[in-house]
C-alpha positions in Angstrom: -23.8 11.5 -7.3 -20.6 13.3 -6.3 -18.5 10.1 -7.2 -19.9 9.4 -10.0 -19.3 12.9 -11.1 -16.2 13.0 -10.4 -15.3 9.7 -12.0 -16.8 11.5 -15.5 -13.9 13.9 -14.8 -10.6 12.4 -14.4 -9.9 11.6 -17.6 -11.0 14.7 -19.8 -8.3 17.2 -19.2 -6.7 16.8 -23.0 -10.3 17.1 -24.0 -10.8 20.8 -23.2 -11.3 23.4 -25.2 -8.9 26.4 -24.9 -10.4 29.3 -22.7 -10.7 33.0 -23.4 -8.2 33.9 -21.6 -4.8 31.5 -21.0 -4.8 29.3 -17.8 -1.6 30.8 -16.8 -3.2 34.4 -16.6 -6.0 33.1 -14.9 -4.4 31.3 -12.4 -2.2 34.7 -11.5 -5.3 37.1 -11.7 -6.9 35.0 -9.2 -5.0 34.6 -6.0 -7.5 33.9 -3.5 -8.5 36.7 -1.0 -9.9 34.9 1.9 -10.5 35.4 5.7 -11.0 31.5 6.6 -12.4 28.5 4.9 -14.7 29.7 2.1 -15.2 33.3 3.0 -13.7 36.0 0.5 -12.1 39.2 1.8 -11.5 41.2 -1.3 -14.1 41.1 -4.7 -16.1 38.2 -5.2 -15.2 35.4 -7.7 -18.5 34.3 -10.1 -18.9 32.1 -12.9 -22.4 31.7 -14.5 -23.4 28.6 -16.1 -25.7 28.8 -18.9 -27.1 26.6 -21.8 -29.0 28.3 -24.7 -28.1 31.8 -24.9 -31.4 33.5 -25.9 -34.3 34.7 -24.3 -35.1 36.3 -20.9 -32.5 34.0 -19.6 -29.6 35.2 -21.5 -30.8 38.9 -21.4 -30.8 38.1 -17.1 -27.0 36.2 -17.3 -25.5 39.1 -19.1 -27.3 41.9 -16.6 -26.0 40.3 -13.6 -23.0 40.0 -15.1 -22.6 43.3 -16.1 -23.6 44.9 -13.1 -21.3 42.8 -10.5 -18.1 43.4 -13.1 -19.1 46.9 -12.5 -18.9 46.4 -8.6 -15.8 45.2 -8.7 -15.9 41.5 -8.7 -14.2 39.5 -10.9 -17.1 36.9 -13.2 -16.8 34.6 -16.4 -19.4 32.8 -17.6 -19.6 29.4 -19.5 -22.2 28.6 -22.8 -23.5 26.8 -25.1 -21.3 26.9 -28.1 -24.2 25.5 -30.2 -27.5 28.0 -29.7 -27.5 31.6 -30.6 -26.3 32.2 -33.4 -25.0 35.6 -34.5 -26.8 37.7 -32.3 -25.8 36.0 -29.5 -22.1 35.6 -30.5 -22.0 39.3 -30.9 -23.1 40.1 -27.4 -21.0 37.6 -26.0 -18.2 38.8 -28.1 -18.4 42.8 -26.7 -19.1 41.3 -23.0 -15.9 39.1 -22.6 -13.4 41.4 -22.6 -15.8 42.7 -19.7 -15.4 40.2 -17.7 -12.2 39.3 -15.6 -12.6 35.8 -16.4 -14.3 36.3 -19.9 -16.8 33.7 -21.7 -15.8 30.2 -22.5 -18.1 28.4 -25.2 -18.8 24.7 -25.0 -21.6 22.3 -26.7 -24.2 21.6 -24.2 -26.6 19.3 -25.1 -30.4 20.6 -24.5 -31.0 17.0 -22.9 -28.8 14.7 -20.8 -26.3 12.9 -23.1 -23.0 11.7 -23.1 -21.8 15.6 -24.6 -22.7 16.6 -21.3 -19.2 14.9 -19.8 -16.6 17.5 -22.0 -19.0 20.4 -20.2 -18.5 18.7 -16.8 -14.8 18.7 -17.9 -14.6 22.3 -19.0 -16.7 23.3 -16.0 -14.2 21.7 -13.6 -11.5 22.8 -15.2 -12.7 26.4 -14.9 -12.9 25.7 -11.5 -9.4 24.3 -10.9 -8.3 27.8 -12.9 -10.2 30.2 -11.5 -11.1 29.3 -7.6 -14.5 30.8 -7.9 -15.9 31.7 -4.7 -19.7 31.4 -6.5 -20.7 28.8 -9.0 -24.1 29.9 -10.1 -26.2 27.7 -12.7 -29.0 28.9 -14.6 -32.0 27.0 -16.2 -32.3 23.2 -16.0 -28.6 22.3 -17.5 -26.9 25.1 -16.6 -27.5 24.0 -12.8 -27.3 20.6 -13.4 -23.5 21.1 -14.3 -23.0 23.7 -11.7 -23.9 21.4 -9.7 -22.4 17.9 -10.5 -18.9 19.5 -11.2 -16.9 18.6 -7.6 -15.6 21.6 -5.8 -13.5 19.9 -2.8 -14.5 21.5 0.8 -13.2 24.7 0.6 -14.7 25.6 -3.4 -17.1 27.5 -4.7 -21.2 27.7 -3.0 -23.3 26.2 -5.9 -26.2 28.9 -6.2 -29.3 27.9 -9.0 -31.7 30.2 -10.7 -34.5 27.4 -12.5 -35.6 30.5 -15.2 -38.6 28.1 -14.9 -36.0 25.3 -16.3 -37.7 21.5 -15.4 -40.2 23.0 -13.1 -41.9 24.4 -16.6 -42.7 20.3 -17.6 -45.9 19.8 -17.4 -47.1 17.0 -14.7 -47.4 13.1 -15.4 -44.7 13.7 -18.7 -41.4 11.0 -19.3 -39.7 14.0 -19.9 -41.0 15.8 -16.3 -40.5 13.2 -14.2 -37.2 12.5 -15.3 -36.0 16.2 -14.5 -37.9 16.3 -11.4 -36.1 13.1 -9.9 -33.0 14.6 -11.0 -33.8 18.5 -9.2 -34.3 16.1 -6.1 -30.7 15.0 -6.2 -29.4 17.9 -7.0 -31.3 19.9 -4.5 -28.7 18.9 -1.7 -26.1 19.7 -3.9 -27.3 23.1 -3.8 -26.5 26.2 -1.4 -28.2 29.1 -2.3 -31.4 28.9 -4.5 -32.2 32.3 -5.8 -35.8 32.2 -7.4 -36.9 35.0 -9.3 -39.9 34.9 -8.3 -42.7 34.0 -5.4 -44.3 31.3 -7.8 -41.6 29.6 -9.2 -40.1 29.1 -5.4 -43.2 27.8 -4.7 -43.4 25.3 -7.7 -40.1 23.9 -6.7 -41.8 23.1 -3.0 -44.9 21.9 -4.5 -43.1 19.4 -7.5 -39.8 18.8 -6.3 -39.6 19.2 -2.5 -37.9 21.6 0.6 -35.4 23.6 -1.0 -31.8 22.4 1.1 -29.9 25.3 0.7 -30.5 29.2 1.3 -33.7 30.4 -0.2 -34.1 33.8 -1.5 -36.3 36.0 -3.4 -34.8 37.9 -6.6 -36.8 39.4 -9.1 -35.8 40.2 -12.5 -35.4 43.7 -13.0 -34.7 46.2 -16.2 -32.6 48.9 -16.7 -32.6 53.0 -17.8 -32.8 51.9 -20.8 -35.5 50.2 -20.7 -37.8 53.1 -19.8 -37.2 55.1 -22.5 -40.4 55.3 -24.0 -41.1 53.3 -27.7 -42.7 55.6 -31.1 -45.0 53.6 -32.3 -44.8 53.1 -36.0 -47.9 54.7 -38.3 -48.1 50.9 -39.8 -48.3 49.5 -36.1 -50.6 46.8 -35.7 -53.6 46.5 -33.4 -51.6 44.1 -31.2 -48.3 42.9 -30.8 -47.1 39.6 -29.5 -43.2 38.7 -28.7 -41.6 35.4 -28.1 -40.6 32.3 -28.8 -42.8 30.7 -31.0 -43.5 27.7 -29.5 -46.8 26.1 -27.7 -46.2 27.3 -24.0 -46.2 31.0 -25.3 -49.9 30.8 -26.6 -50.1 32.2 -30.0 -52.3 30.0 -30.8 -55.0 31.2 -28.1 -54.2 35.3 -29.9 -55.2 33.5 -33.4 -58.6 31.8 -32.2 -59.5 34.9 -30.6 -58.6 37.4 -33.5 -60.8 35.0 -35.5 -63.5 35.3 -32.7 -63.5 39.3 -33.0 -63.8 38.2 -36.7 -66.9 36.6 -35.9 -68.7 39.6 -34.5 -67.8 41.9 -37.0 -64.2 43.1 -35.6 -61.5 42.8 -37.6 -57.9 43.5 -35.4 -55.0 43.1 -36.7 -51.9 41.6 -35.3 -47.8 41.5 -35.4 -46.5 38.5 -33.9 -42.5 38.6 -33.6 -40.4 35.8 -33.0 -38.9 32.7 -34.0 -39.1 29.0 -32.5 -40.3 25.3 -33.4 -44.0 27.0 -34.3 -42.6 28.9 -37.2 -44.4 27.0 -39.9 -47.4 26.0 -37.8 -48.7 29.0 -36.6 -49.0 30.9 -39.8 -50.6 28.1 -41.7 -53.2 28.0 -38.4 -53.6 31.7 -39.0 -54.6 30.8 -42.8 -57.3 28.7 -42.2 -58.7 30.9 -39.3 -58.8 33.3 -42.5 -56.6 35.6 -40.6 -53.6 36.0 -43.2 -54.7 39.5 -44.3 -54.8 40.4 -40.5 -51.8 39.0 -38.4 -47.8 39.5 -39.9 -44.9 37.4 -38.6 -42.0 39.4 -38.7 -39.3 36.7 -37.0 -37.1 37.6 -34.6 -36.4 40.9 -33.4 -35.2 42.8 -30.3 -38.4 43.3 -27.5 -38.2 47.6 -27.8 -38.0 47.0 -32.0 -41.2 45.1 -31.8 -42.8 46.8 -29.8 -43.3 49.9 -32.0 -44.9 47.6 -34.7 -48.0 47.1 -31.9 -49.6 49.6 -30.1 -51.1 46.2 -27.6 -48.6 43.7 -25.7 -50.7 40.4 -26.0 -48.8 38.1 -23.5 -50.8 34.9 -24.3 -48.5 32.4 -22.2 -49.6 28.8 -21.0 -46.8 29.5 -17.9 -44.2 31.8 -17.0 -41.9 32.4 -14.2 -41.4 36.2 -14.6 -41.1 37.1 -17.9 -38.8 40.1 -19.0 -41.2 41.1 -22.1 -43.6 42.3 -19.4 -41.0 44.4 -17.3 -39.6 45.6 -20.8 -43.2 46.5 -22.0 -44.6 48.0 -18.6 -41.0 50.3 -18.5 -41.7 51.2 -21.9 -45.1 52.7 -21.1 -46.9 50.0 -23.3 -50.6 48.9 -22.2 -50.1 44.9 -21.4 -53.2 42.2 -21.8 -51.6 39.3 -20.0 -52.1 36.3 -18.5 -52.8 35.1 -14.6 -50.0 32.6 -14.7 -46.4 32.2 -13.2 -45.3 35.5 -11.6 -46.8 38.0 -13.8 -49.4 38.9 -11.0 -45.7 39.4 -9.1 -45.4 42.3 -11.6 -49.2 43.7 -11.8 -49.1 43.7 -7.9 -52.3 45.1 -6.8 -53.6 45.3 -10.3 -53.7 41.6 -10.7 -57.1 41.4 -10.8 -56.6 42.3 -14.4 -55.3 39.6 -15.7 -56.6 37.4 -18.0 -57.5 33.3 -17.7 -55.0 31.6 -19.9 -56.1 29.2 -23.0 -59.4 31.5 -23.4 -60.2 33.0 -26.4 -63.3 34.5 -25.6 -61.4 36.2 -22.3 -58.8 37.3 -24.9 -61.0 38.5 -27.3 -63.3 40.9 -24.6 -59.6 42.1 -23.1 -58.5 43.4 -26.5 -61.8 44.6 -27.7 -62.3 46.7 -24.5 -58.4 47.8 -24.6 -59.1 49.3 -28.0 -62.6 50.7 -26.8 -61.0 53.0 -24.3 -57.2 53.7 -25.5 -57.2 56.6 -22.5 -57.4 53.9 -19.8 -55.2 51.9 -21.4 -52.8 54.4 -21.4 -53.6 55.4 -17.4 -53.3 51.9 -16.3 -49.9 51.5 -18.3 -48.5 54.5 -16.4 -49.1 52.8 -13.0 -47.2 49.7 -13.6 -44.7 51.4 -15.2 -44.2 53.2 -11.4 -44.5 50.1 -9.8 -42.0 48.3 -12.2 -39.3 52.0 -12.0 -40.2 51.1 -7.9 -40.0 47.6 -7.9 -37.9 45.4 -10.6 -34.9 47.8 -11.3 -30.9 45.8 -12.6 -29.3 47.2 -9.9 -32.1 45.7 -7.0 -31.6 42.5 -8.4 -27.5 42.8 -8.5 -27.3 43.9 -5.2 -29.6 42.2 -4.0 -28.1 38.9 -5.7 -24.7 39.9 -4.2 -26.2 39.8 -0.7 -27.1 36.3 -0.7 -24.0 35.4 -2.7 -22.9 37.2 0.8 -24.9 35.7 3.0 -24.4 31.7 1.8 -20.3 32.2 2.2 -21.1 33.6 5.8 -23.5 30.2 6.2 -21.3 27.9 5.0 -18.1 29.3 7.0 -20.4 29.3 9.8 -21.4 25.5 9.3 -17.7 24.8 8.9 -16.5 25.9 11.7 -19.1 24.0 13.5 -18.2 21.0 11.8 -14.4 21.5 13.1 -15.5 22.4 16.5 
């Protein structure tokens, strides 16, 4: 695989795009501080790798980003040039001049293709500028090319996050087994994997194998911001839903059982923001279930924003790995009905057991209907996980604690080295 990676490679350097900042500065803002062979001295060196910049993904990216600038290291990160649009160009645009190495954009094709060589070739070429000590890829693509790029013995550890990423495809798929047979090549290409949560590091022993590298815990977390609490609007809706629309998310399951409440005399009503492949399917489903008067989709808008039009998270998902909309609605103060899936019982902690099945109506249905019942309990249980979250999933435990692998895999890896020479 390395061969053949590095074989893509040779020939691309006329190819690449110009970075943010000139290779020249780059080269002398980056002397290398190190004690030894792969061991840094002074601040750390990080580039993320990232595909689509949107989602919990991207919102996790720019916090660790953000937060290890602010420690001192020195971190660029590489993404899609073709996902995002202006909201994501915006945020990218304020961050780079952040960020010692800044943001490089660069088409990356959402499945393998031959675009994928000119990001190899950038991503190498960052490498040959920079001299990152950490390489760290995120989601399916963005650790595939963390991964392939060649780093020569003494570059960067190659650290992957999956965000769910090809351990999300479901089980006997072309698509699945494809990704899974590549994860298992990649996984010895790998150092450090930092899951974000239990579940997901123990889908990736259960579909792909033993992790090779460093294994370590890190859960998402939220910021001060985040627990400011939200005014709800006077127009809010019974319920709220936010995400990608698109089937893994579950709207779908929120429609049948609105119409089920219908059916016994109930009428809730519903906002469901967000944008995604579903956008013309699931409001012409919501028309024939004769819910048109009832539910509103209001596109896309920030989590806190839509959360005032709701005065109910509904988190209807199929999967999940640990999804920020629950950490951003619990820190808000919000009352959650959620599914048992992924890592959101990570979250709920001992309150798991009040979680819902997922693809039930009928569960969905009863959860709402009592929710709205009893708004005083709703609001009581809401105040316990937002402790547990303020206790638990906070931006600066997940930097540091992200930092202290980074950390510990350099240590590893010297320590394997030397070894090696002995």
């Amino acid at each position: 695989m390395g061969e053949i990676a590095d074989e893509l490679l040779r020939p691309a350097a006329s190819l690449l795009t110009p970075t943010t900042q000139s290779i020249d500065t780059l080269e002398r803002s980056s002397v290398r501080q190190r004690t030894g062979a792969g061991r840094p001295s002074g601040p750390l060196k990080i580039l993320h790798i990232l595909r689509a910049p949107v989602g919990g993904l991207f919102r996790h990216v720019i916090d660790v980003a953000q937060g290890q600038a602010k420690r001192g290291h020195w971190v660029g990160l590489i993404v899609d040039s073709m996902t995002g649009g202006g909201r994501a160009d915006a945020m990218l645009a304020d961050l780079a001049p952040r960020l010692a190495f800044g943001v490089e954009r660069v088409a990356i094709p959402r499945h393998l293709s031959l675009g994928d060589i000119a990001a190899l070739r950038v991503v190498a070429r960052r490498i040959a500028a920079v001299a990152p000590h950490v390489l760290h890829g995120h989601g399916a693509k963005g650790a595939a090319l963390a991964r392939l790029a060649p780093r020569g013995r003494d570059g960067p550890i190659r650290v992957y996050t999956p965000h769910g990423g090809s351990l999300g495809y479901a089980p006997g798929t072309l698509g699945g087994g494809f990704y899974r047979m590549l994860e298992r090549l990649l996984n010895r290409r790998t150092d450090l994997f930092l899951f974000e949560s239990d579940y997901i590091a123990q889908a990736f022993r259960s579909k792909i194998g033993a992790p090779h590298g460093m294994v370590r815990i890190v859960r998402n977390g939220v910021g001060d911001a985040d627990f400011v609490p939200v005014a709800i609007k006077a127009d809010a809706t019974d319920v709220v839903c936010v995400g990608e629309l698109r089937d893994v998310k579950g709207i779908d399951i929120l429609l049948e059982a609105l119409a089920a409440l219908n059916q016994s005399s109930r009428r809730v009503t519903a906002t469901v923001a967000g944008d995604g492949p579903q956008r013309a399917e699931l409001p012409a489903l919501a028309q024939r279930l004769g819910l048109d008067r009832q539910v509103r989709f209001v596109g896309y808008c920030p989590a806190r924003e839509a959360f005032t039009m709701g005065k109910i998270l509904t988190v209807c998902s199929r999967t999940e790995s640990l999804p920020y909309v629950v950490l951003e609605a619990a820190a808000s103060g919000m009352p959650i009905i959620a599914t048992r899936v992924g890592g959101i019982g990570e979250i709920f902690g001992p309150d798991a057991s009040r979680l819902i099945p997922a693809n039930d109506p009928a569960a969905l249905a009863q959860a709402i209907a009592a929710a709205l019942d009893d708004p005083a309990q709703s609001r009581a249980l809401a105040l316990v996980l937002n402790a547990r979250v303020h206790d638990r999933f906070t931006v600066d435990a997940m930097v540091d604690a992200g930092l202290a692998a980074y950390r510990e895999a350099l240590a590893e890896r010297k320590f394997g080295q030397s070894i090696t020479n002995f």
